[in-house]
C-alpha positions as CSV (number, residue, x, y, z in Angstrom):
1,X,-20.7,-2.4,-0.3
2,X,-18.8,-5.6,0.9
3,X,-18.9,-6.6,-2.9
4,X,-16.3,-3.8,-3.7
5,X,-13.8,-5.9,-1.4
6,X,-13.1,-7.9,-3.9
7,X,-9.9,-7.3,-5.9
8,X,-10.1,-8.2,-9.5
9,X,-6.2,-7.7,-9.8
10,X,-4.4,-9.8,-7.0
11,X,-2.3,-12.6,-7.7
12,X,-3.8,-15.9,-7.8
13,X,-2.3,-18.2,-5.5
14,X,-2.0,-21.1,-7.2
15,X,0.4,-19.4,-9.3
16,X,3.0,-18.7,-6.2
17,X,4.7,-22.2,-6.2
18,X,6.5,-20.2,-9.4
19,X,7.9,-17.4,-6.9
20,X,11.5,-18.2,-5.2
21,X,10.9,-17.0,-1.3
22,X,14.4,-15.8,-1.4
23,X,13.8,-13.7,-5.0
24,X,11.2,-11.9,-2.8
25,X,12.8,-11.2,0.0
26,X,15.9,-10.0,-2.0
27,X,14.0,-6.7,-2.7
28,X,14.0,-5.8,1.1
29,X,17.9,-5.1,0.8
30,X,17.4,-1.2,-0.6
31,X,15.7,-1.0,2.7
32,X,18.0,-2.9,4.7
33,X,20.9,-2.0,3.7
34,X,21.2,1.5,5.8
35,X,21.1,-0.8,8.8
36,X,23.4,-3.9,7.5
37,X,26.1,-3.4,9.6
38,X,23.9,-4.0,12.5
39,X,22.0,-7.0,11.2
40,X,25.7,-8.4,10.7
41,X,26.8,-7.7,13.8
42,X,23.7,-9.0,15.5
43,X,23.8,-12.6,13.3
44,X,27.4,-13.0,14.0
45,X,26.7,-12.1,18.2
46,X,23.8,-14.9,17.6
47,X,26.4,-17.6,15.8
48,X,28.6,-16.7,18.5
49,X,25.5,-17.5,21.6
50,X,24.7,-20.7,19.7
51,X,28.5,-21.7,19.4
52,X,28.7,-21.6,23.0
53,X,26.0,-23.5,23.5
54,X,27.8,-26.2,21.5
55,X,30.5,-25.7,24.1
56,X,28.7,-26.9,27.0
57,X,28.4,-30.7,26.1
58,X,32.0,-30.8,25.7
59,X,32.5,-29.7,29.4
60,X,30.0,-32.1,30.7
61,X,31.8,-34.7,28.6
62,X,35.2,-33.1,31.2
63,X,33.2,-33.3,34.2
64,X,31.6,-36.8,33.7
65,X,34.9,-38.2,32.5
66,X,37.2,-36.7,34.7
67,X,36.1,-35.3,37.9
68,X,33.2,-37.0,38.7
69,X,34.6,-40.2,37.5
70,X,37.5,-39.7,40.1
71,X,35.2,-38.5,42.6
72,X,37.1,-35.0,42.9
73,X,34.5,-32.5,44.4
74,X,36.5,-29.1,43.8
75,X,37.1,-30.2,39.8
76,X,33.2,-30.8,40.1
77,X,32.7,-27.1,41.4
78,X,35.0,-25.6,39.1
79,X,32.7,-27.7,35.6
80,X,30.2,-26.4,37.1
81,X,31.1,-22.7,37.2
82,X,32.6,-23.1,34.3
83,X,29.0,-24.1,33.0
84,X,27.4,-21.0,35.0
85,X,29.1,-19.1,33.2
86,X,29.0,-20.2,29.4
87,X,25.1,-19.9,30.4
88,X,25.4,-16.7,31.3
89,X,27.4,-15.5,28.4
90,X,25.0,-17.2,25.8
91,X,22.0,-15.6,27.6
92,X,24.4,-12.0,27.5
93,X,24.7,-12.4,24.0
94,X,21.3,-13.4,22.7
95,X,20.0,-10.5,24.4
96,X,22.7,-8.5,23.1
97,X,21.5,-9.3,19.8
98,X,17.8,-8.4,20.2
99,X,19.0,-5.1,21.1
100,X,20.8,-4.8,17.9
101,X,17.8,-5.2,15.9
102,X,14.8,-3.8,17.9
103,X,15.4,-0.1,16.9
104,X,17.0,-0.1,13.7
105,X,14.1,-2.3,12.1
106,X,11.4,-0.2,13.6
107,X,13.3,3.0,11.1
108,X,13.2,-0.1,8.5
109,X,9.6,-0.5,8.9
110,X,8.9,3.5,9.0
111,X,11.1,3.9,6.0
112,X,9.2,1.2,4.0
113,X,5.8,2.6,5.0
114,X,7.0,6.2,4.3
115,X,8.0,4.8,0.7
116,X,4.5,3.4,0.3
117,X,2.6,6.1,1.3
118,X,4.6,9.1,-1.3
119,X,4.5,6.2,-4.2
120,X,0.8,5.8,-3.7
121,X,0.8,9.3,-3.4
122,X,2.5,9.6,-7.0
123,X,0.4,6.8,-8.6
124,X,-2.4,7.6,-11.2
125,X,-6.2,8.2,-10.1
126,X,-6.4,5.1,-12.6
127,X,-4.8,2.9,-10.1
128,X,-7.2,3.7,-6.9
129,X,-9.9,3.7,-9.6
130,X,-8.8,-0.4,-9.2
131,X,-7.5,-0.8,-5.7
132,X,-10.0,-1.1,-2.8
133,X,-8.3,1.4,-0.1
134,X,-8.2,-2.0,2.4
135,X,-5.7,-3.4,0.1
136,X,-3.9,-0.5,0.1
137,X,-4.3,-0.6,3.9
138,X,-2.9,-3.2,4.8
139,X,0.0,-3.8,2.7
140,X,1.2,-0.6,4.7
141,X,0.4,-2.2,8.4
142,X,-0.3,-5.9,8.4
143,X,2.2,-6.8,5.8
144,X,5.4,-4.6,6.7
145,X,4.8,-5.8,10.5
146,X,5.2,-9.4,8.9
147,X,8.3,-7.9,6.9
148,X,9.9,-6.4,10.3
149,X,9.4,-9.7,12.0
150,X,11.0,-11.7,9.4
151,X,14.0,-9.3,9.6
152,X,14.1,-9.5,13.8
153,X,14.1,-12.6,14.0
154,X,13.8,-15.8,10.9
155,X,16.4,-14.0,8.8
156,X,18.5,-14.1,11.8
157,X,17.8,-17.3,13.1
158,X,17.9,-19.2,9.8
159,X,21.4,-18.1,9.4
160,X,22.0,-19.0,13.5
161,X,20.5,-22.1,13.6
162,X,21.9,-23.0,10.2
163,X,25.4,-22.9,11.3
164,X,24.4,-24.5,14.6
165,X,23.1,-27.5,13.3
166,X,26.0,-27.9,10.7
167,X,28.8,-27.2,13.8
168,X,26.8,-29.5,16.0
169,X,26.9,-32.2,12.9
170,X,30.3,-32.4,12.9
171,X,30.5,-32.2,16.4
172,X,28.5,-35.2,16.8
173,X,30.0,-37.2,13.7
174,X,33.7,-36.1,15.7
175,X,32.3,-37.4,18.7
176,X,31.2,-40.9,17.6
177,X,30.6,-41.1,14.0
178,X,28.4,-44.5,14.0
179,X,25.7,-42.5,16.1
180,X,26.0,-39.4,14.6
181,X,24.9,-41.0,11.1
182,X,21.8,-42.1,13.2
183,X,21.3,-38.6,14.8
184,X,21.4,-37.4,11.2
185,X,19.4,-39.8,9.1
186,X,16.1,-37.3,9.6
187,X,17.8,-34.3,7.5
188,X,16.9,-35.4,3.9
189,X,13.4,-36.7,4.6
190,X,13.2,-33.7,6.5
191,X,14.5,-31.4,3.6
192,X,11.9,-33.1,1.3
193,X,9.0,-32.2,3.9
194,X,10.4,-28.5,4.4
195,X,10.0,-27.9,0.1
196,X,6.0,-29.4,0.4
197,X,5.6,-27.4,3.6
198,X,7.1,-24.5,2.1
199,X,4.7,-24.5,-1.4
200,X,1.5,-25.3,0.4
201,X,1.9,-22.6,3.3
202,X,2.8,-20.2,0.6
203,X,-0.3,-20.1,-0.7
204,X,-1.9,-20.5,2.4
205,X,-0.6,-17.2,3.6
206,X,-1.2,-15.2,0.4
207,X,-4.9,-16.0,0.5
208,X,-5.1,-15.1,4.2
209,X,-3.4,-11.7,3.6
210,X,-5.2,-10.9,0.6
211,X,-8.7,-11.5,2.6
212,X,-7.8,-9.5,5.8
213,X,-7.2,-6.7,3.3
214,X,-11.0,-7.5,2.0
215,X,-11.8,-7.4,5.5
216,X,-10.3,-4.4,6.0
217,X,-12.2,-2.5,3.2
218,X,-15.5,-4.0,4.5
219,X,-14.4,-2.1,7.7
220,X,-13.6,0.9,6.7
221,X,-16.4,1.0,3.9
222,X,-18.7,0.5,6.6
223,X,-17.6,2.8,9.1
224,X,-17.8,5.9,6.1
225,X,-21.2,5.0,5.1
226,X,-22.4,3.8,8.3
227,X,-25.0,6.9,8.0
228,X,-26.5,5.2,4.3
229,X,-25.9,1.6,6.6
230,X,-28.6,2.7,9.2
231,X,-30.6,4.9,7.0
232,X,-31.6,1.9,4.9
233,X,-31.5,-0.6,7.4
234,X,-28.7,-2.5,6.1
235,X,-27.1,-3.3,9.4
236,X,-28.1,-7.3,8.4
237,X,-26.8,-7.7,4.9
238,X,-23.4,-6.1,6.2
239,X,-23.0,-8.1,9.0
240,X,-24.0,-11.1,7.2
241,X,-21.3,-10.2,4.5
242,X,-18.7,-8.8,7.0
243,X,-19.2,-12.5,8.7
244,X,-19.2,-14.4,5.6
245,X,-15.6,-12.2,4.8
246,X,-14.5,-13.7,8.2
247,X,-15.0,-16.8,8.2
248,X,-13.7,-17.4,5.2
249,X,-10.4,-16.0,6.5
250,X,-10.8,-18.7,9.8
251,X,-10.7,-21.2,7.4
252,X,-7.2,-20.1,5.9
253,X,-5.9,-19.3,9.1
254,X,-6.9,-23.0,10.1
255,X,-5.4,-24.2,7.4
256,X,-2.4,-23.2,7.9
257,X,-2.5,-23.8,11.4
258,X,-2.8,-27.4,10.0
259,X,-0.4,-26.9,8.2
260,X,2.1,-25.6,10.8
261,X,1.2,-28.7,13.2
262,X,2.2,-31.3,10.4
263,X,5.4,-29.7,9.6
264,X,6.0,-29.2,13.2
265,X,4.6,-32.9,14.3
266,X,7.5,-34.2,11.7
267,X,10.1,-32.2,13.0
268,X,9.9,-32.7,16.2
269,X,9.0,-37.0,16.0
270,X,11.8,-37.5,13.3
271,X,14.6,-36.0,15.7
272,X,13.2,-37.9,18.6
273,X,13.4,-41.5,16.8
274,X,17.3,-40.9,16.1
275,X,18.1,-39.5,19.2
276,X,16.4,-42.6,21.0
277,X,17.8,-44.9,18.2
278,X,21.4,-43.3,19.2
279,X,20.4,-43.5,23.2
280,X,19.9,-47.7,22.9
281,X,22.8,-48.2,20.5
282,X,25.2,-45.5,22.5
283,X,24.2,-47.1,25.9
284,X,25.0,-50.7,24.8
285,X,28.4,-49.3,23.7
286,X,28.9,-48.1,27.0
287,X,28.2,-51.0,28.5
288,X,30.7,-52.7,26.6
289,X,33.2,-50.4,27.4
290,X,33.3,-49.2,23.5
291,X,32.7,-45.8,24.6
292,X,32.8,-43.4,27.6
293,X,30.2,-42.4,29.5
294,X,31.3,-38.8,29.3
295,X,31.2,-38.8,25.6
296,X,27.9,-40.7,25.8
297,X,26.9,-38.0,27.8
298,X,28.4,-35.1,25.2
299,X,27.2,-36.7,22.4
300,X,23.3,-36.7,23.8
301,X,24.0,-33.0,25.0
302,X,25.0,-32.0,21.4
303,X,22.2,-34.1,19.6
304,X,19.4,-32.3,22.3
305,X,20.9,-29.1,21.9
306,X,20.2,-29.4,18.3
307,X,16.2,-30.1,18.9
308,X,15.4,-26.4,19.3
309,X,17.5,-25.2,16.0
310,X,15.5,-28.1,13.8
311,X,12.3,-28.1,15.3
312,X,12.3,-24.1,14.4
313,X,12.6,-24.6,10.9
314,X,9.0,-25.2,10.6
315,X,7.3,-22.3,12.3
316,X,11.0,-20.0,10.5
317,X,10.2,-21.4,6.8
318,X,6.3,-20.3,8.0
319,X,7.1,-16.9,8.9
320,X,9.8,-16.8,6.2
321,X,7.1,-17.6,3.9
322,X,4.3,-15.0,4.8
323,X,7.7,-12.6,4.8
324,X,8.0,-12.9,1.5
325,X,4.2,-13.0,0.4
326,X,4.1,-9.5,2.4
327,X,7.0,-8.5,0.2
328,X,5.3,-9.5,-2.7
329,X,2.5,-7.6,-1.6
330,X,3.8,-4.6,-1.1
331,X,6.0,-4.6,-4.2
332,X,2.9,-5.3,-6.3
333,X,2.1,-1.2,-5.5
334,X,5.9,-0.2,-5.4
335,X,5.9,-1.8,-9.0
336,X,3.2,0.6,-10.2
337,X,4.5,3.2,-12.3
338,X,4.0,6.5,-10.6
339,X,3.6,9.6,-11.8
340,X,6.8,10.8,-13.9
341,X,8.4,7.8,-13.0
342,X,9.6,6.2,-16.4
343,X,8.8,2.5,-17.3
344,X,11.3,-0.1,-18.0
345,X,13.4,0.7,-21.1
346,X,12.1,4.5,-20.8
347,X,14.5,7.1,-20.5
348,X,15.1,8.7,-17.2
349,X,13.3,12.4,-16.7
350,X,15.9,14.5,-18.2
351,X,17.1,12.1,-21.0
352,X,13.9,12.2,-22.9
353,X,14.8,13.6,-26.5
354,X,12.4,16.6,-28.3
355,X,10.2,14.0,-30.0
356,X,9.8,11.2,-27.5
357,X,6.7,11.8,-25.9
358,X,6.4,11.4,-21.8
359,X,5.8,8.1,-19.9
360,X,1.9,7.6,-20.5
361,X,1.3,10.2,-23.2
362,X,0.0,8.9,-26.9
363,X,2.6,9.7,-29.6
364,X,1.9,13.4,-31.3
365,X,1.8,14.1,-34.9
366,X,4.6,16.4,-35.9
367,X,2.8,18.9,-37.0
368,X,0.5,19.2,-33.8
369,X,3.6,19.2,-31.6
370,X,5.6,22.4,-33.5
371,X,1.8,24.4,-34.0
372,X,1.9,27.4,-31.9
373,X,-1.9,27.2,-29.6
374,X,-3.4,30.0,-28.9
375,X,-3.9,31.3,-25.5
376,X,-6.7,29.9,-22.5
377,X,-7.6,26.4,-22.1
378,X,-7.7,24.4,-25.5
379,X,-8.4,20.8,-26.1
380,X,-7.4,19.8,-29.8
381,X,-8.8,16.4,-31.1
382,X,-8.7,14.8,-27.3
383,X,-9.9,11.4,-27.0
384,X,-10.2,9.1,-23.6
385,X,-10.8,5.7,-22.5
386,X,-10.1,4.5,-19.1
387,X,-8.0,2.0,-18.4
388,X,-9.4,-0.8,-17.4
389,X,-12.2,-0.4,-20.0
390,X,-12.4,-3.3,-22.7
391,X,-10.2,-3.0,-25.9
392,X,-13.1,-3.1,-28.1
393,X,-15.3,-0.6,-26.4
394,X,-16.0,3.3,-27.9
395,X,-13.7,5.8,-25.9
396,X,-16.0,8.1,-23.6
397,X,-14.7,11.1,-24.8
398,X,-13.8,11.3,-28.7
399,X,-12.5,13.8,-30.9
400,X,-13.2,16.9,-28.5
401,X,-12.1,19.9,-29.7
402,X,-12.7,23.4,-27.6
403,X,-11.3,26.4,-26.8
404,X,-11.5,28.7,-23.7
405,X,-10.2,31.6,-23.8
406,X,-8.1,33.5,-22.1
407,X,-9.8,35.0,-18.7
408,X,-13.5,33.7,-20.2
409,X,-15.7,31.5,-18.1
410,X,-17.1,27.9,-20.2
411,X,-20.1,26.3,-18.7
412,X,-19.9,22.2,-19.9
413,X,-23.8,20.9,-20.1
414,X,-24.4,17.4,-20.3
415,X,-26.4,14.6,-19.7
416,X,-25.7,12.2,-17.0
417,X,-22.8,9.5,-17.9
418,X,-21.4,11.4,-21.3
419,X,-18.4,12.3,-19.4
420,X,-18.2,15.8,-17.8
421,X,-16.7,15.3,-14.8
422,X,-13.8,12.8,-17.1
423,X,-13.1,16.1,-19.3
424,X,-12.9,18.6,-16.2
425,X,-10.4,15.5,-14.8
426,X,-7.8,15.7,-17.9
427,X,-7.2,19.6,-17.2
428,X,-5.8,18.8,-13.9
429,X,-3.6,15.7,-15.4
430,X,-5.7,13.6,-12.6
431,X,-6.0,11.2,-16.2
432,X,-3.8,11.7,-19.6
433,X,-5.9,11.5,-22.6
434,X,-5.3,8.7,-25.2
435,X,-4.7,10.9,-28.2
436,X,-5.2,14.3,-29.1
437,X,-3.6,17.3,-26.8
438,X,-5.0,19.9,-24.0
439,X,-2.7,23.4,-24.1
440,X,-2.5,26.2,-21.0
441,X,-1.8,29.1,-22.3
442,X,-0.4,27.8,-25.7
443,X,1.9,25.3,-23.6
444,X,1.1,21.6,-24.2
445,X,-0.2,19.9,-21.1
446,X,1.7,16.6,-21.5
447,X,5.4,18.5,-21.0
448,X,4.4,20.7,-18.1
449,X,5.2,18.3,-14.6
450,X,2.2,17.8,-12.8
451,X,3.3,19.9,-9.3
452,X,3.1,23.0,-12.1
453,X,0.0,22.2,-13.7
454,X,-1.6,22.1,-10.1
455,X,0.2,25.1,-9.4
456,X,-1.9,26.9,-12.4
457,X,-5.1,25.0,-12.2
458,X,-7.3,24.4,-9.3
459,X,-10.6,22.2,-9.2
460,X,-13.5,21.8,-7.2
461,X,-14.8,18.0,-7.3
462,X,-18.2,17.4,-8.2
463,X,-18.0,15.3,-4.1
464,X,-16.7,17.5,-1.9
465,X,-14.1,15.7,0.0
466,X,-12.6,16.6,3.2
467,X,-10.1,15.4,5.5
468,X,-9.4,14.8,9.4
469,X,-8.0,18.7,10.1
470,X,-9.5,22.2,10.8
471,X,-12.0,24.2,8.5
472,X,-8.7,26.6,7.8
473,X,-6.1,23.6,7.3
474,X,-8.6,21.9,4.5
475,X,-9.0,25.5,2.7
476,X,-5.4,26.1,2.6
477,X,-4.6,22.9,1.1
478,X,-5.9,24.5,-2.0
479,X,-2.6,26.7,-2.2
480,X,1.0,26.2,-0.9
481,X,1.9,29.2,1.0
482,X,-1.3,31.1,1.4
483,X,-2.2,33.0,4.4
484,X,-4.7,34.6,6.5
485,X,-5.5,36.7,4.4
486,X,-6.0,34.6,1.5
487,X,-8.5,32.5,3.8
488,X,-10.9,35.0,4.7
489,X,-11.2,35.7,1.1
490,X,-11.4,32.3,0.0
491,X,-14.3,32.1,2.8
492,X,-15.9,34.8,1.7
493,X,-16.1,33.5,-1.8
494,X,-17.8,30.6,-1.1
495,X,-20.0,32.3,1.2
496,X,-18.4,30.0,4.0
497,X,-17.3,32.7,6.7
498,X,-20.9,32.8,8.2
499,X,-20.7,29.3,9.3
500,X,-16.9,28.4,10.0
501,X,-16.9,31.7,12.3
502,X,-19.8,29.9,14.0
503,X,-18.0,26.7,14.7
504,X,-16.9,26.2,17.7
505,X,-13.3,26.9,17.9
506,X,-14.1,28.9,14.3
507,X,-11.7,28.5,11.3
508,X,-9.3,26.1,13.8
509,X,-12.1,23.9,14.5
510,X,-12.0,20.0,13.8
511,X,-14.1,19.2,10.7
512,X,-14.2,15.3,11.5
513,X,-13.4,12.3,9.2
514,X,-15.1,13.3,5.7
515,X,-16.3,16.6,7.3
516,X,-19.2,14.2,8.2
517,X,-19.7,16.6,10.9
518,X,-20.8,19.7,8.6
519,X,-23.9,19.2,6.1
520,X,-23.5,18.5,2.5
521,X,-23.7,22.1,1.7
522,X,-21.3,23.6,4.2
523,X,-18.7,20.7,2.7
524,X,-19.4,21.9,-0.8
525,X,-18.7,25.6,0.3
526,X,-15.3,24.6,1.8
527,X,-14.6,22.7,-1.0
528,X,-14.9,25.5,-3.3
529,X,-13.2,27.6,-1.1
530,X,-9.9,25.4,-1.4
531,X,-10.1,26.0,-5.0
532,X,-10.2,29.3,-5.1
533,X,-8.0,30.2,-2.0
534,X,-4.4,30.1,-4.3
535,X,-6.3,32.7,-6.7
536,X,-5.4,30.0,-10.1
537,X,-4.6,30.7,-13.7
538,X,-7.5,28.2,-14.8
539,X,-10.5,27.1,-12.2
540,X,-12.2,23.5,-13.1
541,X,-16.0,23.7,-11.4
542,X,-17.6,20.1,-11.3
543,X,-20.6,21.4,-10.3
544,X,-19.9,23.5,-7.1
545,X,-23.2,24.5,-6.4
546,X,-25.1,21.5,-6.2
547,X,-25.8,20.9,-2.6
548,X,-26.3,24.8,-1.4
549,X,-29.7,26.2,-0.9
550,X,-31.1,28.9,-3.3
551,X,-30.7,31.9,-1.2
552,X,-26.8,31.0,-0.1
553,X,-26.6,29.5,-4.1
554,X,-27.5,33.4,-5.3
555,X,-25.0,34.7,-2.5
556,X,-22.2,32.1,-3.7
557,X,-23.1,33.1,-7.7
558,X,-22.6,36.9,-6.8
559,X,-19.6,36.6,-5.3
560,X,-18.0,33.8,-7.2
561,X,-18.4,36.0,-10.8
562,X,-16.0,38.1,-9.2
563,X,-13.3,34.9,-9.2
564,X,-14.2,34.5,-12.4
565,X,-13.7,37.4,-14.0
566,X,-9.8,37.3,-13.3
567,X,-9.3,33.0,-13.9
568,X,-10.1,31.1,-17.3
569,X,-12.4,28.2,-16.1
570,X,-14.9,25.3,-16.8
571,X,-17.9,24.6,-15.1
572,X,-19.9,21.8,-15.2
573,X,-23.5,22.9,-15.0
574,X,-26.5,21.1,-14.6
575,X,-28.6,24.2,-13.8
576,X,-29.3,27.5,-15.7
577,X,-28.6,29.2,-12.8
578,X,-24.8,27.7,-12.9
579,X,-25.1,28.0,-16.5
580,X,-25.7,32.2,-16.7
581,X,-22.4,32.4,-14.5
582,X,-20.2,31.6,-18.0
583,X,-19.5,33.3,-21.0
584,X,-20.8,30.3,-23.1
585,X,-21.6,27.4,-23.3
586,X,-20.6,24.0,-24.2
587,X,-22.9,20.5,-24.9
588,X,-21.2,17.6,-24.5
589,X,-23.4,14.4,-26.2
590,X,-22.1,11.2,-26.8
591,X,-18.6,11.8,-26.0
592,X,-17.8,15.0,-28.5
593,X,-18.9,18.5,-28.3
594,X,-22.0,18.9,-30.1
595,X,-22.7,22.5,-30.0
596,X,-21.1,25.7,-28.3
597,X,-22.2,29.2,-28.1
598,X,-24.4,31.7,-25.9
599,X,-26.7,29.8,-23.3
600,X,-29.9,31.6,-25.2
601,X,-28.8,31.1,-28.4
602,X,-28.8,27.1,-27.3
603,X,-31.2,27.0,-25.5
604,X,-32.9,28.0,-29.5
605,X,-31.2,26.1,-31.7
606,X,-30.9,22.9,-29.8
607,X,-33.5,21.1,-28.7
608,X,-31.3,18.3,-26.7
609,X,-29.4,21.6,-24.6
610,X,-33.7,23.0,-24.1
611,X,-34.8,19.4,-22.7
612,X,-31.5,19.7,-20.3
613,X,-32.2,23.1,-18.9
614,X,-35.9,22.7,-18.3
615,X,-35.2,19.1,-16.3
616,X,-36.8,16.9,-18.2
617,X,-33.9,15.4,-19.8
618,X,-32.0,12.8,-17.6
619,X,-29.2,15.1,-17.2
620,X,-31.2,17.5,-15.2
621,X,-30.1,15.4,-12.0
C-alpha cells in the first residue's frame, strides 16, 4: 500500500529555480484582500515600532554628548525616561500589530481551506483517480498553516525590516559617512548569498512538503486497511516502508537545516566584521578628537540595532520560500478544472452558443445533436477511455449502443475488467464519455448540470462506502430533503430496518469511519438504501447484492422489484439470481454490447453469457 504514496504528477523540483517566489505568492491576494486594510495597518504600526527603535541611538548620542558629558544628573534622568518610554511604545506597538493580524488570518486560512475543500468537491472522479488523498491532505493543513505564517509574520517583516535597514543606512551614512560605507560593505555579497540561498532552499522545501504528503497517505492508508494489515501479517513491510518514507523526509529536513545555518552563519559573521571594522576605525577617530563619543556611541547603536533586521533575512527568505512552495501547492488543485468550470479561452456558463459543446464533452455531429431520443436511458455510439490511459491504447468501452426503456429494469453481464462498473459510472456524469452521447428521457446528458442529473439518477456503488455519521444521516444523503418517512422505507427496501433498529442508539447511531463497525453486508444494505431513499427517475445497481447472505439476498430481491417497477435502471449482475430481477439483459464483451435480450433466451444462444451464469467463466467472481 505505501507504493500508492507516490505521486506520478507533482512537480519536479529541479524545475522550481524557474518559479518567481513573489509570482506565487501573488495568488494569495483574492484571499487577502478582504483583510488588506488590516495587514496595512498592521505593516505600517510595525514600520512605525522599528522607526522608533532607530530613535533611540539618537538620544544616547544626547545623553552621552550632553548630559553625561557635563555631568548633569537630572538631564541624565530625564534621557533616560525619555528612553523608558520610546521602549515602551515600540513594545506597545509591536504587540499592537500581532493583534492586528492574529484573527483576521485565521478567517484567511479557513476561507482558503473552505475554497479547497468545495473545488475538490467539484473536481472530476478522474482527478482522485490520480491524487493520493495524503496529497490532498495536506495541501489543506500543512501547507495553508505555512501560508498563514508567511502572512503573520515574513510578509510583514520583510516590508518592516526592509525599511529599517534602509532608514538606519542613511542614518548611519548621516552620522559618519566613512564608517557607514564600512557598516555597509556586507549588503551585496550578502544579496548574492540570499539569491543561492533562496534557489537551493526552494527545492529543499518542495521535496520536504511533497513527502510529508506521501507520509500522510502511508498513514491514513494504513489506519483504513489496518484490518487487511494484521490479517496478513503485514505489520513489518509497512513499518519498514512507513520508516523508509521518514527518513527520507529527515534527510530534507536536514538539509535544509543545513541550509538555514549557512545562510544564517553568513549573515550574522558578515555584519559582525563591519561593525568591528567600524568599532577600531570609529574609536581611533575618537581618540583623535575627529569625532564625538556620543555619535560614536549613536552610530554603534544604529549599526547593532540593524543586526536583528539582517540576520532575519535568512530564516524570512526560508519561510518566504516554503510560503510560496505551499502556494504552489495548493494552486496546483485550485488550477484543476472543476466541474462546469470552463477552461481558459472557454466561454463562461451562460455564454456557451447552441453548437459549442460543454467544457469536457467531445464535439457532436449535427445530426445527432437535433435527433429527437426516445424515452428511458439510451447510450448512442458511447465510447470511453480514461484519462490518464496511453494515447495509443483501445478505449474500454467502444461503440456502445443501448436502450432502456422507460420504467424497464436492464441487468449488464460481464466478465471481470470489460468495464461495467465504467458504463454504470457515465449515467451518473461521475466520467463524460469521449464520443458518442447518453440521453434521459430524450434529453442529452452532456447539457443537463450535474446537481440535476443526480437529482434524477441515483447509484449504488459496487463498494459500499460510508461515512463518519449515523445509520439515518448516511441514508438520507441519498436525497436532499427526505424525511422520516422516506427512511423507514428506504430501510425497509434494503431489508436494513431489522439491524439499524438493533443498533444501539438505532437509526441515530454512529456507524464509525467506513462503517467499519457494521459487516460488509449490513454496509451494502445501507448503501442501497441511500439509493433508493429519494425514490429516482433512473437507479444505477453496481452489483448491490453481493455481500448479503441468501436468505436476506431473497428478502432484499422481493422487496427491491417493487423499487423497480416504478424507476428505469441498470444493474450490474454477476448472478442469475440478480439477473431474474430485470426485464433483459445485456452482455457486455470486449468493450461493446454483444448481445441483448431475455436472460433464457441468452443463456441459449450465447455460449459466453452460459459460461458467465454457471461460474465457470472469470466473470462469475
Amino acid at each position: 500500500m505505501a507504493d500508492t504514496a507516490q505521486m506520478t504528477n507533482r512537480t519536479d523540483p529541479t524545475d522550481l529555480s524557474q518559479h518567481s517566489t513573489v509570482r506565487s505568492l501573488l495568488r494569495l491576494w483574492p484571499f487577502a484582500r478582504p483583510v488588506r486594510a488590516r495587514l496595512f495597518t498592521a505593516a505600517f504600526v510595525g514600520v512605525l515600532a522599528s522607526c522608533i527603535g532607530l530613535v533611540i541611538p539618537l538620544v544616547l548620542k544626547w545623553l552621552v554628548d550632553g548630559p553625561v558629558a557635563a555631568r548633569d544628573p537630572g538631564g541624565v534622568w530625564l534621557g533616560g525616561g525619555y528612553l523608558l518610554l520610546l521602549g515602551l511604545a515600540e513594545a506597545l506597538l509591536f504587540g499592537l500589530r500581532r493583534r492586528l493580524v492574529a484573527r483576521p488570518l485565521a478567517g484567511v486560512e479557513a476561507a482558503m481551506r473552505e475554497a479547497l475543500y468545495r473545488h475538490v468537491q467539484r473536481l472530476p472522479v478522474a482527478f482522485h483517480d490520480r491524487w493520493p488523498s495524503g496529497q490532498l491532505l495536506s495541501r489543506g493543513t500543512t501547507d495553508l498553516q505555512l501560508v498563514r505564517l508567511f502572512l503573520a509574520f515574513p510578509l510583514t517583516f520583510l516590508l518592516v525590516n526592509g525599511v529599517t535597514i534602509l532608514v538606519g543606512a542613511v542614518l548611519l551614512l548621516a552620522q559618519r559617512w566613512s564608517l557607514g560605507l564600512v557598516v555597509l560593505a556586507p549588503v551585496l555579497p550578502l544579496m548574492v548569498l540570499c539569491s543561492v540561498f533562496e534557489a537551493k532552499y526552494g527545492r529543499a522545501a518542495r521535496r520536504t512538503q511533497d513527502q510529508l504528503g506521501d507520509l500522510t497517505t502511508v498513514v491514513e492508508e494504513s489506519v483504513l486497511g489496518i484490518r487487511v494489515i494484521k490479517g496478513f501479517g503485514r505489520h513489518r513491510s509497512q513499518a519498514a516502508a512507513f520508516r523508509k518514507l521518514t527518513r527520507a523526509l529527515r534527510t530534507s529536513e536536514l538539509r535544509k537545516a543545513r541550509l538555514l545555518a549557512w545562510i544564517w552563519g553568513c549573515i550574522t559573521t558578515l555584519p559582525e566584521l563591519a561593525i568591528g571594522g567600524a568599532l577600531v576605525l570609529g574609536t581611533l577617530q575618537v581618540a583623535e578628537g575627529a569625532l564625538s563619543a556620543g555619535t560614536l556611541v549613536a552610530f554603534l547603536s544604529t549599526a547593532l540595532a540593524l543586526r536583528w533586521p539582517v540576520e532575519s533575512i535568512g530564516f524570512l527568505l526560508a519561510m518566504s520560500k516554503e510560503a510560496a512552495t505551499a502556494t504552489d501547492r495548493y494552486f496546483e488543485v485550485m488550477d484543476e478544472p472543476g466541474v462546469g468550470e470552463p477552461a481558459v479561452g472557454e466561454p463562461a456558463v451562460g455564454e456557451r452558443t447552441a453548437d459549442a459543446p460543454t467544457v469536457g464533452e467531445p464535439a457532436r455531429d449535427a445530426a445527432a445533436v437535433d435527433a429527437p431520443a426516445p424515452g428511458g436511458l439510451v447510450f448512442s455510439g458511447v465510447q470511453f477511455r480514461y484519462p490518464d490511459a496511453p494515447p495509443d491504447s483501445p478505449p474500454l468501452l467502444r461503440d456502445i449502443t443501448l436502450h432502456i426503456r422507460p420504467g424497464e429494469t436492464m441487468a449488464l453481464v460481464g466478465a471481470t475488467g470489460s468495464g461495467k462498473t465504467t458504463l454504470t459510472a457515465l449515467v451518473p456524469r461521475l466520467y463524460d464519455p469521449t464520443a458518442g452521447r447518453i440521453s434521459l428521457d430524450g434529453r442529452d446528458l452532456a447539457t443537463l448540470g450535474r446537481d440535476e442529473v443526480r437529482a434524477l439518477v441515483a447509484v449504488a456503488f459496487e463498494e459500499p462506502t460510508l461515512f463518519s455519521a449515523t445509520a439515518a444521516e448516511n441514508v438520507l444523503m441519498g436525497a436532499e430533503g427526505a424525511q422520516e418517512a422516506d427512511l423507514r422505507r428506504a430501510l425497509a427496501v434494503a431489508q436494513a430496518d431489522g439491524f439499524v433498529d438493533a443498533l444501539p442508539e438505532g437509526a441515530a447511531t454512529q456507524v464509525g469511519e467506513q462503517g467499519l463497525s457494521l459487516s460488509g453486508g449490513q454496509r451494502q444494505r445501507l448503501a442501497l438504501a441511500r439509493a433508493v431513499v429519494g425514490r429516482p427517475r433512473f437507479l444505477i445497481l453496481d452489483d448491490p447484492l453481493s455481500a448479503l447472505d441468501v436468505h436476506t439476498e431473497a428478502l432484499v430481491e422481493a422487496a427491491l422489484r417493487q423499487v423497480l417497477a416504478t424507476t428505469t435502471a441498470l444493474v450490474v449482475a454477476h448472478r442469475p439470481s440478480t439477473v431474474l430481477l430485470a426485464d433483459r439483459v445485456a452482455l457486455l464483451s470486449g468493450g461493446r454490447i454483444t448481445a441483448v435480450g431475455s436472460h433464457h433466451q441468452l443463456l441459449r444462444d450465447h455460449p459466453e453469457y452460459a459460461t458467465l451464469m454457471s461460474g465457470e467463466g472469470e466473470g462469475a467472481r
